[in-house]
MARKE-117291 format. One line per 3 residues: number of its first residue (from 0); their letters; for each residue y, z, x of C-alpha. Coordinates in steps of 0.05 Angstrom, whole numbers. Example, Ala and Ser with C-alpha at 12.3 -4.5 7.8 and 13.67 -1.06 7.14 Angstrom:
residues 2
0 = AS = -90 156 246 ~ -21 143 273
***
This chain:
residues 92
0 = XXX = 3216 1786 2812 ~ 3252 1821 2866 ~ 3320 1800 2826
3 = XXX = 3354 1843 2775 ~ 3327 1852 2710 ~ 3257 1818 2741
6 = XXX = 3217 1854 2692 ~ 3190 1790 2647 ~ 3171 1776 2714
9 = XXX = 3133 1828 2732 ~ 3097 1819 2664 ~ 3085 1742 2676
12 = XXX = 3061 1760 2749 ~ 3012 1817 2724 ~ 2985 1778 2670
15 = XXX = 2967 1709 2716 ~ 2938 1756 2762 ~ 2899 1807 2731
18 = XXX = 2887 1773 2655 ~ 2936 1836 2633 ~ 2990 1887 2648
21 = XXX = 2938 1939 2637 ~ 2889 1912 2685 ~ 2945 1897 2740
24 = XXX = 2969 1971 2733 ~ 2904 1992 2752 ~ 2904 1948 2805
27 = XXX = 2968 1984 2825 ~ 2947 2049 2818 ~ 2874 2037 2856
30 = XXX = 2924 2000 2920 ~ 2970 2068 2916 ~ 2911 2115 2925
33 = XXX = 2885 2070 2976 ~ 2946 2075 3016 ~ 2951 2144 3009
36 = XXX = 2999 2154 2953 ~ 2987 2226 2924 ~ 3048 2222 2883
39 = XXX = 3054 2165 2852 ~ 3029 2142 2786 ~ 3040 2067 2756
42 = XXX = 3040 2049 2685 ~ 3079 1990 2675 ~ 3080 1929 2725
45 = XXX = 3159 1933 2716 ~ 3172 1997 2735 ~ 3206 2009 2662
48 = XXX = 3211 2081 2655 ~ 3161 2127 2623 ~ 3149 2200 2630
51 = XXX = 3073 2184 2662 ~ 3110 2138 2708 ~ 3130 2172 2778
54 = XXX = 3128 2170 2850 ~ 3157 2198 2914 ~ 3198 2185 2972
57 = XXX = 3145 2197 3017 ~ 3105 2156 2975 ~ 3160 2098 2968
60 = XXX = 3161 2105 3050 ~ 3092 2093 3046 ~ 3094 2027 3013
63 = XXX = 3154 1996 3037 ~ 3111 2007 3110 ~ 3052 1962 3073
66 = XXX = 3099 1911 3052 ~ 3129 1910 3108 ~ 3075 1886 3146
69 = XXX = 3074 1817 3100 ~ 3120 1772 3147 ~ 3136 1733 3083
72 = XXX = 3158 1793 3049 ~ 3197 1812 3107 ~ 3237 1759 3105
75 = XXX = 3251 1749 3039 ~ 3275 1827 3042 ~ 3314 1823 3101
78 = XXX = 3363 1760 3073 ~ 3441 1786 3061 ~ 3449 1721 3014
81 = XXX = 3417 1673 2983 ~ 3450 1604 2963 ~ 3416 1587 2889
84 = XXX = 3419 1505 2884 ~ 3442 1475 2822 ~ 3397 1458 2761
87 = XXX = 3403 1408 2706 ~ 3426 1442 2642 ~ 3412 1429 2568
90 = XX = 3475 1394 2544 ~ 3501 1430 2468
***
């Protein structure tokens, strides 16, 4: 998900984890408050824009600190490169 254009991702993720996007947004939003976040509000699990979508930089500050704190996400976030490996492809 953390790719560009990740957002069918963030659907697929939201969906196996919370049933829906709806549920997994409120997920979101309940983590953010927990945290702190006053000025932040989630609707999608994407990010997609939305006028009731919007956050801070304090706020963004505020999570990258949780996340941080994974040492899996760490390290997946501190990589300059990443070397995919070939697949098999569908032939015409």
């Amino acid at each position: 998900m953390m790719v560009p254009s990740g957002n069918d991702a963030a659907l697929a993720i939201a969906i196996t984890l919370d049933g829906s996007e709806a549920a997994f947004v409120a997920r979101m939003n309940r983590r953010a408050a927990e945290l702190g976040m006053t000025g932040t509000h989630f609707v999608t699990a994407s990010g997609l824009d939305d006028d009731a979508h919007y956050t801070t930089a304090r706020d963004l500050a505020i999570i990258a600190q949780a996340c941080m704190k994974d040492e899996r996400f760490a390290a997946i976030v501190s990589q300059t490169s990443y070397d995919m490996p070939a697949t098999q492809t569908e032939s015409g």
